[in-house]
C-alpha positions in Angstrom: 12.4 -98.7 -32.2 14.4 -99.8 -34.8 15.3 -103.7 -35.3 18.2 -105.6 -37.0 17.1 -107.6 -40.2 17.0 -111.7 -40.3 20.1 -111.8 -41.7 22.1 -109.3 -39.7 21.0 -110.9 -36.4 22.4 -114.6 -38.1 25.3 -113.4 -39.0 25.9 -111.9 -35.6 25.1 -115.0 -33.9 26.7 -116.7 -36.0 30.5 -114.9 -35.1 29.2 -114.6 -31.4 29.0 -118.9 -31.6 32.4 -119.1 -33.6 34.5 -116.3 -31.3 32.5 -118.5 -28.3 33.7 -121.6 -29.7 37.6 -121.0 -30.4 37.2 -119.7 -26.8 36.2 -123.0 -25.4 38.1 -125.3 -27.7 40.8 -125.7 -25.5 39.5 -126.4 -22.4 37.4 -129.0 -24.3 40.7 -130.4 -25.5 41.9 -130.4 -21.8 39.3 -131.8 -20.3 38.8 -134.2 -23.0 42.5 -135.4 -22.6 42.3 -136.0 -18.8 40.2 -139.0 -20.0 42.4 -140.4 -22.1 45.8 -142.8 -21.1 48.8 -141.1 -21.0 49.9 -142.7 -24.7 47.0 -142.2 -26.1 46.8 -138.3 -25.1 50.4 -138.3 -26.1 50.0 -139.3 -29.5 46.8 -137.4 -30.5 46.4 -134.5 -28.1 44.2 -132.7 -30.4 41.5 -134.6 -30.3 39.3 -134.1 -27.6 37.0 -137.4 -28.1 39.1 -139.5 -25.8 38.1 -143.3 -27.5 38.5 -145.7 -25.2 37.9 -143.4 -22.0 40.2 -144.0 -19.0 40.1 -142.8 -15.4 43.3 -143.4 -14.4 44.7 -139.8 -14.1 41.2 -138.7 -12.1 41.6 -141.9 -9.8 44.9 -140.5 -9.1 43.6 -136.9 -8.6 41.2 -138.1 -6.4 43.4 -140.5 -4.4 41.5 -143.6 -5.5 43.3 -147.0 -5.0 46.6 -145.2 -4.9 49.1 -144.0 -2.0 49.9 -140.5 -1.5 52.9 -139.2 -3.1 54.6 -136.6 -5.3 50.6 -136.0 -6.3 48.4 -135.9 -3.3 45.8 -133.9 -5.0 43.5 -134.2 -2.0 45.9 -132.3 0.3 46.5 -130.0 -1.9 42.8 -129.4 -2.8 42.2 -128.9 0.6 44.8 -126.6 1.2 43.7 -123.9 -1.6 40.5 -124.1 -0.3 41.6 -123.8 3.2 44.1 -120.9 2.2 41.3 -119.1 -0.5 38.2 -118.9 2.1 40.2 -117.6 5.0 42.4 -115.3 3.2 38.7 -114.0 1.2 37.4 -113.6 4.8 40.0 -111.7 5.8 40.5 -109.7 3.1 36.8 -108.4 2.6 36.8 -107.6 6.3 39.9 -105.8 6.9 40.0 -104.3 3.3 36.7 -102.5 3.5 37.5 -101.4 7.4 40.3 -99.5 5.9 38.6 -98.2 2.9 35.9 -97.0 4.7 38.4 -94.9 7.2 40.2 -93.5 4.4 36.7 -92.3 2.6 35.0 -91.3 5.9 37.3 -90.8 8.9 39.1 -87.5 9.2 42.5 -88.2 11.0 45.7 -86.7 10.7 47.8 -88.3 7.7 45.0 -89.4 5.7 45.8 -88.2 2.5 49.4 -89.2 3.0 48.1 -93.2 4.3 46.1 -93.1 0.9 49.1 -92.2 -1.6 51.0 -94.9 0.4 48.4 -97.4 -1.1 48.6 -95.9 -4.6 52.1 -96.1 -4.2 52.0 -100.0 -3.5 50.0 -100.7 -6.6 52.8 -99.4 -8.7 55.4 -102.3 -7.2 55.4 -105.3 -8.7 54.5 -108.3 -6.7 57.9 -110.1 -7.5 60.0 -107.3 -5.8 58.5 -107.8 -2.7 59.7 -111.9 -2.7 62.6 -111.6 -1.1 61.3 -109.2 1.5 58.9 -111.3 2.4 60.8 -114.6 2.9 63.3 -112.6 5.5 60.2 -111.9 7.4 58.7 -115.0 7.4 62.0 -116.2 8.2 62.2 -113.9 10.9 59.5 -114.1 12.8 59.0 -117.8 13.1 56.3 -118.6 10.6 58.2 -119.3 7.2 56.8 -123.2 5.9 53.0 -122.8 7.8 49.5 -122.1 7.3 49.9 -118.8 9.6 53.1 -117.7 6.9 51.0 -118.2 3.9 47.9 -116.5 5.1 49.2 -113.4 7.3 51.0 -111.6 4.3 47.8 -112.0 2.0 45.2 -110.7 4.1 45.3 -107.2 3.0 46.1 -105.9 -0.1 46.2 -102.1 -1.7 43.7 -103.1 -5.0 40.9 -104.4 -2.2 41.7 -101.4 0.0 41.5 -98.3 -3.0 38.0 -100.2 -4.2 36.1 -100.1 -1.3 37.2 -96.6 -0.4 36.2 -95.3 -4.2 32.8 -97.6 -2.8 32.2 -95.9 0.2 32.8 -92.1 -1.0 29.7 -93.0 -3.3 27.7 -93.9 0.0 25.5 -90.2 0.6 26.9 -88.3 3.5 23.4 -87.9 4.9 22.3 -91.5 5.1 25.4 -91.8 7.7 24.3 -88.6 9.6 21.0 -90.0 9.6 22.6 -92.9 11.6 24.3 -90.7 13.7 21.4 -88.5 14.8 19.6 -91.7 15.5 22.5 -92.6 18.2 24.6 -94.8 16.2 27.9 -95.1 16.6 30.8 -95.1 14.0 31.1 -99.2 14.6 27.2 -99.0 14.2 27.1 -96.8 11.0 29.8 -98.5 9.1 28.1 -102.5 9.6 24.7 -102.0 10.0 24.4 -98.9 7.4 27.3 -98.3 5.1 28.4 -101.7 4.3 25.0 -102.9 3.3 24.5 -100.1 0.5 27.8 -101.1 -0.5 27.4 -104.8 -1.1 28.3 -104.8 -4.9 31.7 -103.7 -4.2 31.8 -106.6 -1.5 30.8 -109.2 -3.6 33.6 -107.5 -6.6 36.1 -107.9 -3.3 35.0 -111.3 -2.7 35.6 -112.9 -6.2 38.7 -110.6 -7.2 40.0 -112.1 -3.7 39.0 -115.6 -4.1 40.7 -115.8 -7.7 43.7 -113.9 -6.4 44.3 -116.3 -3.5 43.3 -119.5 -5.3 45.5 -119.0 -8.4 48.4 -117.2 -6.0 51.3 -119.1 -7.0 54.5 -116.9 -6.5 54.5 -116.4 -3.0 52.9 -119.5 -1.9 56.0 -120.7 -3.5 58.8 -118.9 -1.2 56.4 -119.4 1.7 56.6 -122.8 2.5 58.6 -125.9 1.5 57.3 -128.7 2.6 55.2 -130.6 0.3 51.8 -130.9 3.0 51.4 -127.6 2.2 51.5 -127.5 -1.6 48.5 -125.8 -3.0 47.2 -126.9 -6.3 49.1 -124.0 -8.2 52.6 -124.9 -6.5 52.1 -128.8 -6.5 51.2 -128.5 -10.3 54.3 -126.8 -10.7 56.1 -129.2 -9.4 55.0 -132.1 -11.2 55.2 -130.2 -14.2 58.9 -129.3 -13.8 60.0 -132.7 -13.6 58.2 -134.2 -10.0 56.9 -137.3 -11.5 59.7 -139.6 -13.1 58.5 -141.0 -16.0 56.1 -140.4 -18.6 54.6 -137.2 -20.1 51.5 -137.2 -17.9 49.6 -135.2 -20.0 46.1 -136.7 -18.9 46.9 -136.2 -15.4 48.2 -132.2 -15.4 45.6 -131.6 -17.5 42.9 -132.9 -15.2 44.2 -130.9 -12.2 44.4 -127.8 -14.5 40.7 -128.5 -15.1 40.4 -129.0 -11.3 41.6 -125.5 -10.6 39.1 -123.7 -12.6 35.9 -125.1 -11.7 35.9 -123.4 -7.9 36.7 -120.2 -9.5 33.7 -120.2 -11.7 31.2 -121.6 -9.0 32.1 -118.5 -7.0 31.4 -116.4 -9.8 28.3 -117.7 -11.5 26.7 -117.8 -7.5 27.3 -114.2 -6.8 27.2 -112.7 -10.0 23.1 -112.5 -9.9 23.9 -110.4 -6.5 26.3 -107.8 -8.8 23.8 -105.3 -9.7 24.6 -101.6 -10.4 22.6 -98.6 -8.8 22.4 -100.7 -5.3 22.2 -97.0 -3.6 19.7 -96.0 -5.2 16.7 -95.2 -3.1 19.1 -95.6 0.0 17.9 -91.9 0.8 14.4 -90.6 1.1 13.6 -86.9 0.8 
């Protein structure tokens, strides 16, 4: 087997480190300016050495010696975690029932169900606003957890992956199931969904960052402020919610705050991701 020359292999780390490092550069810089006073990250927002360091804005984040207000981060932490894990949970559940009824059930309608679900990838999310605030309206639960949850439980993206999952499940290793008395319950949790666990775990993150970052219909959703989410209560601070001063230290921190859940998720089931989970599922 052929290997790359000394110099070839420092010259590709070398571009791999540099492309890595423009990359990171700015979330250095906003992480580095969360630290500094609102002044100071005013006048040199560049540089990400913040020199003296101050807590101030991350106090405030975290609700530390101040009152809650226009920026009760807490709450709103709380609520996008609240609104993420359930809406996951429901999504990874009802998602992969359907897909798995649209790869494996025969029913009348099937194939017209399924192009229905195509169909609603190719509508943009922002059409569907307005429809969904007259619903919400309408049936009691506009400005509430159940409004902001309901609507976002299943979605057409989660429902076409686990179906193009499940038809890569082997017929026979269901019929196997069946012979042995299992029922269609039986063979699609104790069986099917197991062999398909990469696709569960794609569900679960795609979900998690869909839900957490959601921003536009959390938005026409609700209107109080105890339901804010860190996505709509930024947004409001940044369009003018705080009265004075830039308070660049302090959006910057929470923007920093919003990422970090999103990567835990990934780098925890990431190691779980691995292709060719079906192999071996069948013996000859």
């Amino acid at each position: 087997m052929r290997t790359s020359s000394p110099w070839k292999l420092t010259i590709r780390y070398t571009l791999m480190a540099l492309f890595a490092a423009i990359y990171i550069f700015p979330f250095v810089i906003q992480v580095g300016n969360s630290f500094k006073s609102d002044p100071a990250a005013t006048a040199n927002a560049l540089n990400p050495i913040p020199n003296p360091a101050d807590l101030s804005a991350w106090r405030q984040i975290f609700g530390v010696g101040t009152a809650a207000s226009v920026t009760d981060f807490p709450r709103w932490l709380f609520n996008s975690a609240f609104l993420s894990v359930t809406i996951t949970v429901g999504r990874v559940f009802l998602d992969s029932l359907a897909g798995y009824a649209l790869a494996r059930l025969q029913f009348r309608g099937r194939k017209l169900v399924f192009g229905f679900v195509i169909a609603t990838l190719a509508v943009p999310g922002v059409v569907l606003l307005i429809p969904r605030f007259l619903m919400l309206k309408e049936l009691g639960i506009f400005n509430s957890y159940q409004g902001m949850i309901l609507p976002m439980l299943v979605d057409a993206t989660g429902i076409f992956l686990m179906r193009q999952f499940f038809l890569q499940v082997p017929v026979s290793l269901e019929e196997a199931g069946r012979v042995d008395g299992a029922s269609i319950w039986q063979v699609y949790w104790r069986i099917v969904l197991p062999v398909v666990r990469p696709g569960l775990l794609t569900l679960t993150i795609l979900s998690f960052q869909g839900s957490w970052n959601e921003f536009q219909f959390y938005e026409i959703a609700s209107i109080s402020p105890k339901y804010y989410t860190l996505t709509t209560g930024l947004a409001n601070i940044v369009g003018g919610g705080l009265s004075a001063g830039n308070e660049y230290p302090l959006k910057l921190g929470a923007a920093a705050l919003t990422i970090v859940p999103i990567g835990v998720v990934f780098f925890m089931l990431q190691k779980y991701m691995r292709p060719g989970g079906m192999a071996g599922a069948v013996k000859g």
